[in-house]
MARLUM-549807 format. One line per 5 residues: number of its first residue (from 1); their letters; for each residue x, y, z of N, C-alpha, C. Coordinates in Angstrom, 2 decimals. Example, Ala and Ser with C-alpha at 12.3 -4.5 7.8 and 13.67 -1.06 7.14 Angstrom:
residues 2
1) AS) 13.19/-5.69/7.80/12.30/-4.50/7.80/13.20/-3.30/7.80 ~ 12.85/-2.25/7.08/13.67/-1.06/7.14/12.90/0.03/7.87
This chain:
residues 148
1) XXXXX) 8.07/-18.60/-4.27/6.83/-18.45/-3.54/5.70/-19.06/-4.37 ~ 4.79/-20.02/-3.71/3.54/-20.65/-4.51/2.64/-19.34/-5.31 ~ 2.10/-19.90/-6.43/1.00/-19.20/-6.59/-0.18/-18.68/-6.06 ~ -0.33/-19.32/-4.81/-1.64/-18.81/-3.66/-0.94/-17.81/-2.76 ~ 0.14/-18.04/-2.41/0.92/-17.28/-1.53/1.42/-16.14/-2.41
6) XXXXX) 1.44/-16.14/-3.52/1.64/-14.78/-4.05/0.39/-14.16/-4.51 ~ -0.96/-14.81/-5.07/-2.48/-14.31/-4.74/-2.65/-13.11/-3.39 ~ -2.24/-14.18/-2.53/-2.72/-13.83/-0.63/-2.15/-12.54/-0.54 ~ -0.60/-12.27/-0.74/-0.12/-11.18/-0.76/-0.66/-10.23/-2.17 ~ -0.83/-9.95/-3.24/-1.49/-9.46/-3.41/-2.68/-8.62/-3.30
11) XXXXX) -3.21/-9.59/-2.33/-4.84/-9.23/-2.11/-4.36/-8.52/-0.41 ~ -3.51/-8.78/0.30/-3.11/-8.17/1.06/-3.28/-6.97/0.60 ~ -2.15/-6.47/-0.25/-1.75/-5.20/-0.40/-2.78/-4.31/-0.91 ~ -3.71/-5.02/-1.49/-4.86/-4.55/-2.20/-5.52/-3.87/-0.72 ~ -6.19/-4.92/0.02/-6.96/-4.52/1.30/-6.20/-3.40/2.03
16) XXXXX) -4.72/-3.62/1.97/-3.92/-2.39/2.99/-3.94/-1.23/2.39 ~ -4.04/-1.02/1.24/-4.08/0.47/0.52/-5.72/0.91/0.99 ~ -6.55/-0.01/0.99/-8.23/0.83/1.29/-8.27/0.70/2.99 ~ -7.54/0.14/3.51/-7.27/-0.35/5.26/-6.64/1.32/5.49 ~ -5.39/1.72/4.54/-4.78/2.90/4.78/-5.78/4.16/4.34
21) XXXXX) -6.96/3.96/3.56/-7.42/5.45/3.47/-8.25/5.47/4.05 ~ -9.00/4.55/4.30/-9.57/4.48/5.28/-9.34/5.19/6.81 ~ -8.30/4.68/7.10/-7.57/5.29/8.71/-7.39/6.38/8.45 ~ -6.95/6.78/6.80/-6.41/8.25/6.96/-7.78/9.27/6.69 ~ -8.70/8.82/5.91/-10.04/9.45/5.95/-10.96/9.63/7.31
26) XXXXX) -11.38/8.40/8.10/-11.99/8.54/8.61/-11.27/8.32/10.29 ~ -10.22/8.66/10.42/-9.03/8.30/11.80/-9.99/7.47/12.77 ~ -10.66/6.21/12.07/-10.79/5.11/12.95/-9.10/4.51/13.29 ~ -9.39/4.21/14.82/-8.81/3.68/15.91/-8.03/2.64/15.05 ~ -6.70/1.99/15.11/-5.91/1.26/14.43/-6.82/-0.74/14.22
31) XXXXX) -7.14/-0.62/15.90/-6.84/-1.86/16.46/-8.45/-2.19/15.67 ~ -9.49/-1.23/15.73/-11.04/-1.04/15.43/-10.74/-1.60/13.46 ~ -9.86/-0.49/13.30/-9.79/-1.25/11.67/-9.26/-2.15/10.73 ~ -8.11/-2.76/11.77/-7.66/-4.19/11.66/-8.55/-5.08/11.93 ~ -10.08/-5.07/12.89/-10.67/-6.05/13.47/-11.78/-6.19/12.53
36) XXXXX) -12.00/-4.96/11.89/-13.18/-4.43/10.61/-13.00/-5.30/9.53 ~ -11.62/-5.40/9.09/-10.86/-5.99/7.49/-10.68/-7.22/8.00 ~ -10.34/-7.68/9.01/-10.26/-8.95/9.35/-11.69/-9.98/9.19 ~ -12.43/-9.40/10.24/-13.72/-10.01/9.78/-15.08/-9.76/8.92 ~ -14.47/-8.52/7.98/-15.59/-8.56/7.12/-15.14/-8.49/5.68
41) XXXXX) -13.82/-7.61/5.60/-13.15/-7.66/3.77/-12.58/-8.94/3.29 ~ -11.33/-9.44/4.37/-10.38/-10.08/3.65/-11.04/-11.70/3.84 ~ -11.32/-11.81/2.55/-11.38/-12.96/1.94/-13.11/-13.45/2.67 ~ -13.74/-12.11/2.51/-15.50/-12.13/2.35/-16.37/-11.77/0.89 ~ -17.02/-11.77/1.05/-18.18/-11.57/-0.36/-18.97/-10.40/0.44
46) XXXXX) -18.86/-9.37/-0.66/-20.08/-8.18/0.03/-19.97/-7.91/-0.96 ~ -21.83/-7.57/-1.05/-22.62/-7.20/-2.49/-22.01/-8.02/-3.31 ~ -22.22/-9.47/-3.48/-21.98/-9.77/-4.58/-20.48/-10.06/-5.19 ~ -19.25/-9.52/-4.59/-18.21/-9.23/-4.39/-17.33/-10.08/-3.95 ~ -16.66/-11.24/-4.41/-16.18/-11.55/-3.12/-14.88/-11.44/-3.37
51) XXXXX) -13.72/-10.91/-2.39/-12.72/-10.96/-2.37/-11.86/-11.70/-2.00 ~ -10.60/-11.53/-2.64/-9.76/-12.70/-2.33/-9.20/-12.89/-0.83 ~ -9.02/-14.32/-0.89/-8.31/-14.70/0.04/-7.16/-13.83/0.83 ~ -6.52/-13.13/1.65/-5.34/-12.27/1.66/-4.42/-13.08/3.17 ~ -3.17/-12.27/3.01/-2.10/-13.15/3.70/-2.49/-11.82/4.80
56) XXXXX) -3.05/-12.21/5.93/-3.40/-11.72/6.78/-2.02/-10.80/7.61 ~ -1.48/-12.02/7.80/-0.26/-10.95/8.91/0.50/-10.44/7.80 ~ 0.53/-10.15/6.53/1.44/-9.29/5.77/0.75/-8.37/6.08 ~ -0.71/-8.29/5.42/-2.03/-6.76/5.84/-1.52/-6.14/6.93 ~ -1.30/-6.81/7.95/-0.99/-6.45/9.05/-0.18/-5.31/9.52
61) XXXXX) 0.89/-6.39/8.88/2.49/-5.69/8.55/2.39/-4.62/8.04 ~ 1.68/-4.50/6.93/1.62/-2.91/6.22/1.09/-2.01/6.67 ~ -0.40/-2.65/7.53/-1.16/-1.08/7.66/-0.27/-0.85/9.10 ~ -0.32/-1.54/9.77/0.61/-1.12/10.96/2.03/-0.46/10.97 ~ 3.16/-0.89/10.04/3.54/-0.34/9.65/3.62/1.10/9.06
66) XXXXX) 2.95/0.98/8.46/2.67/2.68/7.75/2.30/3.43/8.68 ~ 1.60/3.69/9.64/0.93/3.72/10.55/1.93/4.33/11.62 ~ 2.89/3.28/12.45/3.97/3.74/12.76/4.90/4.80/12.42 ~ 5.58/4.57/11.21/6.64/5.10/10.24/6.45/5.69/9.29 ~ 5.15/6.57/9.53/4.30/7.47/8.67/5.16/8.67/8.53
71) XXXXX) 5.24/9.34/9.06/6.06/11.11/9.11/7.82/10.22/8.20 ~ 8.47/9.13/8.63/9.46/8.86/7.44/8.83/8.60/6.35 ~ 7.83/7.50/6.19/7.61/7.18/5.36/7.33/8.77/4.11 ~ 6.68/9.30/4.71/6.35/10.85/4.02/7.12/11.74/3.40 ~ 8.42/11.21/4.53/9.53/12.10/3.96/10.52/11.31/2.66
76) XXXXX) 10.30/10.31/2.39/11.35/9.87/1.76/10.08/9.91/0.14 ~ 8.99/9.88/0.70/7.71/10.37/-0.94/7.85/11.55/-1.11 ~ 8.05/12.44/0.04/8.52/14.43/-0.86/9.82/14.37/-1.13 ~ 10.68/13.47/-0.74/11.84/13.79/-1.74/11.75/13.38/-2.58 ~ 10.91/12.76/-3.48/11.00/12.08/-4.64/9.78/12.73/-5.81
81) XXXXX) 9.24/14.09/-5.20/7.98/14.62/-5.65/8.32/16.32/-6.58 ~ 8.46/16.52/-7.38/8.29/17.43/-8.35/8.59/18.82/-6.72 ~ 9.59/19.58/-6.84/10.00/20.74/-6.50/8.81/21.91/-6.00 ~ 8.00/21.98/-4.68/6.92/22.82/-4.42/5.67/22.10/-3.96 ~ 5.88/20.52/-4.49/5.11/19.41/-3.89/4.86/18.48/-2.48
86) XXXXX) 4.07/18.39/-1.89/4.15/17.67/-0.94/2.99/16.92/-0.81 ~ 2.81/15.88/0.24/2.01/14.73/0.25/0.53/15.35/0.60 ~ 0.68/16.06/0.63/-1.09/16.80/0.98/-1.57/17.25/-0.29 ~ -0.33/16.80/-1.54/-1.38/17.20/-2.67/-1.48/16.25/-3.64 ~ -1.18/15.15/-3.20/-1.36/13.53/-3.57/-2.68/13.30/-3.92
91) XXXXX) -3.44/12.84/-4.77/-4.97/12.19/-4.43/-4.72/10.93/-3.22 ~ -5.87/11.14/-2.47/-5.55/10.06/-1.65/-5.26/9.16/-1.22 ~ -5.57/8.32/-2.52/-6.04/6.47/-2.94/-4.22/6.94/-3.33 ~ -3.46/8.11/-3.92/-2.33/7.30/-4.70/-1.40/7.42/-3.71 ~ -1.68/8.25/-2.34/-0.73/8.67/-1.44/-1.17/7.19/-0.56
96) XXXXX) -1.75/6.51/-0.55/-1.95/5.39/0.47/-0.66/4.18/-0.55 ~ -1.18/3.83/-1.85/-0.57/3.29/-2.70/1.34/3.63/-2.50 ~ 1.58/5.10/-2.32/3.06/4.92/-2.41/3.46/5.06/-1.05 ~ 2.77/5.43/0.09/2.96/4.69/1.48/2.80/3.45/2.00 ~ 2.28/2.43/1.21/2.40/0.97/1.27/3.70/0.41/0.99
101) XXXXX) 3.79/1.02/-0.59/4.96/0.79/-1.36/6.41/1.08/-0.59 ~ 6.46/2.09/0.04/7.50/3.10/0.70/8.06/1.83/1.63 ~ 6.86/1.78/3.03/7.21/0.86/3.87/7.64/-0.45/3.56 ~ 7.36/-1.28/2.56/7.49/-2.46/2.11/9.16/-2.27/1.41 ~ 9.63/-1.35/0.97/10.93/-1.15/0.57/11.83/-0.84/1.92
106) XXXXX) 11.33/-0.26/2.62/11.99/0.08/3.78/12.55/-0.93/4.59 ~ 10.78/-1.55/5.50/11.03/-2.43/5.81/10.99/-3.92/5.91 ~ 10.81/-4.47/4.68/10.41/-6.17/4.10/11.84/-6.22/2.86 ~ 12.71/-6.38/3.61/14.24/-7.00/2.93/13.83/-8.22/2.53 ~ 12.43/-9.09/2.98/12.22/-10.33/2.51/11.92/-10.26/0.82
111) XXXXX) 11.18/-9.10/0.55/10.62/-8.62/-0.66/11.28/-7.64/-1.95 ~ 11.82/-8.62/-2.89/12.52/-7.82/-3.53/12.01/-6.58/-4.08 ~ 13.10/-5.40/-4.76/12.80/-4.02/-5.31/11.58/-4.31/-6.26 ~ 11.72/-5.04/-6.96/11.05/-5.54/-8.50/9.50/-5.93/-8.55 ~ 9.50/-6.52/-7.15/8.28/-7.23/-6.70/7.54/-6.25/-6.07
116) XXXXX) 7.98/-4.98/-5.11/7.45/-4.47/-4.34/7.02/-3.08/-5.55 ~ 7.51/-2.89/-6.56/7.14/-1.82/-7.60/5.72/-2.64/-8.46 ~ 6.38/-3.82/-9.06/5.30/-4.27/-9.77/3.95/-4.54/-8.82 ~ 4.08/-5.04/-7.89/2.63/-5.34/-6.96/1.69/-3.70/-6.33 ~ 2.69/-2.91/-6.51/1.88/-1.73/-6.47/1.19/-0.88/-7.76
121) XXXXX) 2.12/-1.10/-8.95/1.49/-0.66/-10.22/0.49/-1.55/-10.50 ~ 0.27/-2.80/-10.27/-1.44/-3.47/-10.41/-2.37/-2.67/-9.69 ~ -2.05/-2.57/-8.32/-2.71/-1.82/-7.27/-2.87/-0.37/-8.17 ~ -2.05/0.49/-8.06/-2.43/1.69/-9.33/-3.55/1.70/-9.97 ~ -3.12/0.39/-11.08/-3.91/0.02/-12.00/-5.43/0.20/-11.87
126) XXXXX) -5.94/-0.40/-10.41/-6.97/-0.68/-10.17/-8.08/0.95/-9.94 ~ -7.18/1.65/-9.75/-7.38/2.94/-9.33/-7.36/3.99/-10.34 ~ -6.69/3.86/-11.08/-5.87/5.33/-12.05/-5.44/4.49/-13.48 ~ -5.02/5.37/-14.59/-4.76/5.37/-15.27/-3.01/5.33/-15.95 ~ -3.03/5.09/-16.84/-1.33/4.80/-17.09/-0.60/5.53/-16.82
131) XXXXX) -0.86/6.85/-16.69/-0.13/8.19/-16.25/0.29/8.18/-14.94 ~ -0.74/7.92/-14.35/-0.50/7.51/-12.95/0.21/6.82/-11.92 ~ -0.35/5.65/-12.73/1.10/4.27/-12.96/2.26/4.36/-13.20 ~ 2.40/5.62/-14.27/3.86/5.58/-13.91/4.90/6.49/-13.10 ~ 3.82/7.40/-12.25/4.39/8.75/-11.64/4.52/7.46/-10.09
136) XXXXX) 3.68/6.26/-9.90/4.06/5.18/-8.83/4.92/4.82/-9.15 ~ 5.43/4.23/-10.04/6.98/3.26/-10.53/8.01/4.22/-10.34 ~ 7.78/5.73/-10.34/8.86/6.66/-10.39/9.14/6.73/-9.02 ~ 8.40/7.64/-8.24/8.49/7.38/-7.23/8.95/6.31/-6.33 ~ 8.48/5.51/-6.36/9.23/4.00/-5.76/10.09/3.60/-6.18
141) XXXXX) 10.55/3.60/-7.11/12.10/3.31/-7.82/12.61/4.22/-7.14 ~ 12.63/5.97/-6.82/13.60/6.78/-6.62/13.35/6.81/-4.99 ~ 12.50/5.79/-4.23/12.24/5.34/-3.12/13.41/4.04/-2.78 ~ 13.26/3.30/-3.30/14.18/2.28/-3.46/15.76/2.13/-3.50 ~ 15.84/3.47/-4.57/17.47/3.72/-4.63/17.74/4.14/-3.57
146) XXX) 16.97/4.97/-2.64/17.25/5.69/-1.49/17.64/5.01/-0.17 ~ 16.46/3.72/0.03/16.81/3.14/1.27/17.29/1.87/0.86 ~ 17.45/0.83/-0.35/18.33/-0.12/-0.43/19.81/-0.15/-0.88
């Protein structure tokens, strides 16, 4: 895969994790917040800001995805969550992060295990701290073994 085309997706996944808390914070309408990120985040300048370029129909793919295949997606993150835990006690930003991650293992066989862990621990990164980072790699690894 080129180096822009792996940028684009990146910056995808970036936009779909704040696309996902978004929906899950404020339960704007699906179609309303695909049309929002389309023409004003991905690959605009606000405040000064400008963000990258992103591979549009992957964004797509994810927040819609997740979206769909939310209640699995959920279930296959509490099986992988410390005994008494469940996704309502996630911080938000990290429960969007391993529901991106989740679906992209599930369903993008195009996207290897390796790729779909590391592109979310940047994403982490951006958010949280190393601790954090690595309770995502755990999770998604013990996500991974599960459905590949």
């Amino acid at each position: 895969m080129s180096n822009a085309k792996t940028k684009a997706r990146s910056a995808a996944r970036l936009a779909a994790v704040q696309a996902l808390y978004q929906f899950d914070m404020e339960k704007t309408e699906l179609r309303f917040l695909l049309d929002e990120f389309h023409m004003h985040r991905l690959g605009a300048e606000i405040e000064d800001v400008e963000y990258l370029a992103a591979d549009v129909a992957f964004f797509d793919d994810v927040v819609k995805g997740v979206a769909v295949r939310r209640d699995e997606i959920d279930a296959l993150i509490t099986a992988k969550l410390a005994q008494g835990w469940s996704v309502t006690r996630l911080d938000k930003t990290m429960l969007q992060i391993l529901r991106a991650g989740t679906y992209e293992l599930l369903a993008r066989p195009d996207v290897t295990i390796g790729t779909v862990i590391n592109e979310y621990l940047d994403v982490a990164h951006a958010f949280f701290d190393a601790r954090e980072a690595k309770f995502v790699n755990g999770v998604l690894d013990g996500v991974a073994k599960d459905v590949r």
